[in-house]
Structures are given as C-alpha cells and as structure tokens.
N, C-alpha and C positions, 0 to 999 in steps of 0.2 A: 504493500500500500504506500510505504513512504517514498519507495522508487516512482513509485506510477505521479503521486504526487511533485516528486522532484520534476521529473518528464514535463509536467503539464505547466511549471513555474517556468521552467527552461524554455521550454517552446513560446510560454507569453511573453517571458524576455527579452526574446529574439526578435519577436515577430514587434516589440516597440522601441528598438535598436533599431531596427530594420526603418520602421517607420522616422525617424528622425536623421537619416541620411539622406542629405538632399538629392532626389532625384529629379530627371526632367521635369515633372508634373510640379515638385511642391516647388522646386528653382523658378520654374515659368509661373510663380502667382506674384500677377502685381497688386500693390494695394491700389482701390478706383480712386480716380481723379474727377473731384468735383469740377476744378479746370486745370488746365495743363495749355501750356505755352512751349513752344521752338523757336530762339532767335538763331538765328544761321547766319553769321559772318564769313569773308570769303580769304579764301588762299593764303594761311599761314599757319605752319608745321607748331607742334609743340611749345620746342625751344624757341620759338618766336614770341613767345607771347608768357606763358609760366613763366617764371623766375625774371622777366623783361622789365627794364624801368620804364618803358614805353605803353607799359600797361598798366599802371597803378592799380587803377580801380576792378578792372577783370583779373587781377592777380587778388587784388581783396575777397574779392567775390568768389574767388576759388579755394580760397583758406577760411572761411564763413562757411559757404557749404559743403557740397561733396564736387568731387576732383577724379576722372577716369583717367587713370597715368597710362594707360597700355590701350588706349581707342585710336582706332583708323578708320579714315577714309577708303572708300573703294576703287579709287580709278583716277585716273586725269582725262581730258581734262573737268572741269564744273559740273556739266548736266551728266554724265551718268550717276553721283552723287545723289544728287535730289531726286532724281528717279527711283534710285533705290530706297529712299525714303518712304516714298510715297504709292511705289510699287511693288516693294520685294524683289527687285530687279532691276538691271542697268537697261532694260530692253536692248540688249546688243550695239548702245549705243558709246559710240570712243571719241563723239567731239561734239564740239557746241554748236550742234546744226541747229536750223530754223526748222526745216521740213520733215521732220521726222517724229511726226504724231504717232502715237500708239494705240489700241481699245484695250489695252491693258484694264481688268480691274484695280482698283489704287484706291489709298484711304475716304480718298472724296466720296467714293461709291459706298465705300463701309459707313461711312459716318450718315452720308444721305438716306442709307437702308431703315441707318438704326435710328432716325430722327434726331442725332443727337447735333445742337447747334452748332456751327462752325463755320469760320472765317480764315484768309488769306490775304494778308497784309502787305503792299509789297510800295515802299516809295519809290516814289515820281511814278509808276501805273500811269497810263494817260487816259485811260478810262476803264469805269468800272467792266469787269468780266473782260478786259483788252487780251487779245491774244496773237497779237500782230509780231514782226520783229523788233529790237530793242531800238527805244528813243532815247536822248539826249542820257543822262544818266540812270535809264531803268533797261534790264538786260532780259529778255527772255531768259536765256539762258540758266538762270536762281529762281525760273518761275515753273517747276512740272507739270503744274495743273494747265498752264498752257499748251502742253504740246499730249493731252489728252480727250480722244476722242468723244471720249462719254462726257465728259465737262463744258466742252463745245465753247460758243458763244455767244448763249441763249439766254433766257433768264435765270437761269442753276447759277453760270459765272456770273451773270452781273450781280446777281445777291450774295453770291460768295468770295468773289475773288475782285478786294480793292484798294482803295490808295490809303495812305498814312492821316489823309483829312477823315477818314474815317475810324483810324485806330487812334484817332485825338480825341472824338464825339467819344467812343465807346470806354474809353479809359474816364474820362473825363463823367459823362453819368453812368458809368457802373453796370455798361452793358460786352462787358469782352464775354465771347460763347464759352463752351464747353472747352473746346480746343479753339487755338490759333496757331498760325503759322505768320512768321514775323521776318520782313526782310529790308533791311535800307537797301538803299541806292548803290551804285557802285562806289563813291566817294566815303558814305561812311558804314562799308561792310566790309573796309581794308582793300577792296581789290584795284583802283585808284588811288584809294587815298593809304596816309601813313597809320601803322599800329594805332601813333599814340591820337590821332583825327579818331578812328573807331570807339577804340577808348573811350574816348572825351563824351562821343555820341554815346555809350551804352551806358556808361556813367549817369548820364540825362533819363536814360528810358528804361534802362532794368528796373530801378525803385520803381516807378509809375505803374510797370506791367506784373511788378511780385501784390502791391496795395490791391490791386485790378482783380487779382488770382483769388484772392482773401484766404480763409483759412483752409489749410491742404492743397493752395494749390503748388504748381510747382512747375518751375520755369527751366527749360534745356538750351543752355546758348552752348555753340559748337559751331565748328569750322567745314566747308564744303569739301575743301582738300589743304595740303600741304605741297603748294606749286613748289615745282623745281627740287623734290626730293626725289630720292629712286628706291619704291620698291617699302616692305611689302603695301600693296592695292595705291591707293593712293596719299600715303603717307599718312606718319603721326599726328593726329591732332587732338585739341582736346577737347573735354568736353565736361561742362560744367554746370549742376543742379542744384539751384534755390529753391529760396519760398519756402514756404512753415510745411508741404509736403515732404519735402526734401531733409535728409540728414544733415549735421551740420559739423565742422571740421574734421572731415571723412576721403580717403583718397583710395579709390576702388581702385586693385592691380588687377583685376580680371580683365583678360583683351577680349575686347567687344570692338564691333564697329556701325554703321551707320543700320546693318542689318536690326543689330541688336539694339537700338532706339525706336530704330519701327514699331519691331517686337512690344520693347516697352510700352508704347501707346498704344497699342492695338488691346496689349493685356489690362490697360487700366482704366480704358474707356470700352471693356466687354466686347471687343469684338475678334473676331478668327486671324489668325496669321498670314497675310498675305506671300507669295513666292518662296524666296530665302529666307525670309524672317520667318519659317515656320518648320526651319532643319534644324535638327536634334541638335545640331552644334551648336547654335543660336542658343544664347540666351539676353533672358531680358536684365535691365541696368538695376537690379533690386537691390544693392548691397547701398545705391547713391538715394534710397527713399525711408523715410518715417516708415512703419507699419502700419496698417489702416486698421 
C-alpha cells in the first residue's frame, strides 16, 4: 500500500514539474492589451543608439523599461521589414518597390474581423487612406498597409490609415484605438534626419502616446532595420517596451525578431498567428510585459 501510494505522489509530482516548464503553449501566452502602440523609427543598428549620447532620452526610456539586447531585423532593405510585421512574411519582397501589392492576409484583416478598433498613423500622409508613391517627406515604403490589396483605397483606408493631424485630435481627447501603429516622416524616424533630431522628436511624443495608452497599456518603439550592417536578416536593433503594461528596468537576452513582435500583438489582442509568427521557433516578447 505505501509503494502504491509513493507511485501515485511521484507521478502527481511529475506530472506538476512537468506543468511549470515552459512550453510552447504556456511561453506563447500574452497578457491582453487594453491598448498597445508601435512606434517604428528607421535605419539604425543597436550600437547606434543604446549606450549613444545622441540618444539621451531613448537611452532613458530603455533603462525605465524593458530592453531586447539580442532583437533583429529581417532583411534590407525597409519594406520587407514592415511587411513582416504586419504579415508574417517578407512577401518575397528585397526592395523598396512601389508596385508590388500583395492579398496577403495581414493584421489589418485580423483586427477588422475581430472588431477591434485600430489606427495607422503615418506623418506628412497626404491624405487620408493615400496609397500612392512617397511625397515630399512621407515614404510608402514605412507604410504596409499601402501596398495591401484587401486594405485598398476605399473607405476601410480612409478611416484607418492617417496623418499625425489626427494622432494630435486623438491623443489630445482620449480617443487613441485598441492598437496603433505610429510612424514620422522621414526627417524625424532617423532615416534623413540625425539620431539625436529623432530623439529630440520621440522625446516630444512617447510621454503623450504612454498618458494616451493609460493603465496597461504599452508602447513598442523599434527600429525597421540596421542599414549598412551584414548579416544575420537585417541586423541588430533594438527594441524597447513602456507604459505601466510593460516591465520596468528589465533587459530580455532572448533573440527574437520583428517575427516575434507580430507574435506579441497578435497574442495580446486574441487573435491567430499570422505566416512566420506562428513557427514553433517564434516566440512572443513576454519576459518585456507586466503579467495580466
């Protein structure tokens, strides 16, 4: 009897050992995001910007909250990056063309499914839902949902996808959605202009867009690529998590990349893994969030 009973302690032992080894399943739970935000600045590697005196404030804002030292980018150059974002896939794309729309399913599709509100923010946009080639400093190229077929340029873009006069209204009375997606100009996303110009600009608009988020939510600023490095995908960058969702003086070594942010949002606003972001390899950025 006392064997039989040892048996029966050992095996429930096991069996919640077992349970608290992270596997796929319990690794992929994200806690939900009442809102969540992405700003996405452009073309600069790690070491560009961490440890940089040309970055004050994004260096602050990365020792405040959580810090992914081991994240990359997938490609050069720009748009297979946001692509992969937004679709689990580079769509076999390896340059900044105009013409090379997709019917990719992509988050826009998921978030539209799920009713849940959402916006794209992009300055100088020259009008709302615009899905043309880049004007003066506004670049297709940092925009996905432009070169998606199902997104078009009908009334879905015009109500979803627009300029910064509108992320000023929406900050301003307390209407930012569920999710956004956040991009300046080319001047102050780094890729014309200097580090410390970026900087200076996100300095200005992180507080504004964490206040916006309110409690849990939690803001992803990161880099499109690491121009002019070699290798692997398209270089080191980093990637940085505020907001009272967010952990705080926290620096995740897990290497993740732009897959694994997809991931992230996909898992925290309830909806399926799209492409890549939904391989066993992937995982999501859970170690850079509060627990819900």
């Amino acid at each position: 009897m006392r064997s039989a009973r040892f048996l029966v302690v050992l095996v429930l032992a096991v069996a919640v050992l077992t349970a608290m080894v992270p596997g796929d399943h319990v690794a992929a739970r994200v806690p939900p995001f009442r809102k969540v935000a992405v700003l996405f600045l452009e073309n600069h590697g790690y070491s560009q910007i961490i440890g940089s005196r040309q970055a004050p404030y994004l260096n602050r804002l990365a020792d405040h909250g959580a810090l992914a030292t081991r994240y990359y980018a997938l490609a050069h150059p720009s748009l297979p990056n946001y692509l992969a974002v937004t679709t689990g896939s580079t769509q076999g794309v390896t340059s900044d063309c105009n013409s090379c729309d997709n019917s990719a399913p992509s988050l826009a599709d998921q978030l539209g499914a799920a009713r849940i509100p959402w916006k794209a923010y992009f300055e100088r946009l020259p009008a709302p839902g615009f899905a043309g080639n880049g004007v003066g400093d506004y670049s297709k190229h940092y925009n996905p949902f432009a070169y998606s077929e199902r997104v078009g340029e009908g009334a879905v873009a015009r109500r979803h996808i627009v300029d910064f006069g509108a992320l000023r209204h929406d900050l301003r009375t307390g209407a930012l959605p569920r999710f956004s997606w956040i991009t300046p100009d080319l001047v102050h996303d780094g890729h014309n202009g200097s580090v410390g110009a970026s900087d200076r600009f996100a300095a200005r608009l992180v507080p504004r867009i964490v206040r916006a988020l309110g409690p849990d939510g939690v803001l992803f600023v990161t880099w499109d690529e690491a121009q002019g490095t070699i290798g692997p995908g398209g270089g080191r960058v980093a990637l940085i998590a505020t907001g009272s969702g967010a952990r705080h003086h926290v620096r995740s070594q897990a290497v993740a990349d732009h897959y694994s942010l997809l991931a992230t949002l996909e898992g925290g606003l309830g909806l399926p893994r799209l492409g890549q972001a939904a391989t066993a390899s992937v995982a999501p950025l859970t170690a850079m969030l509060e627990r819900g």
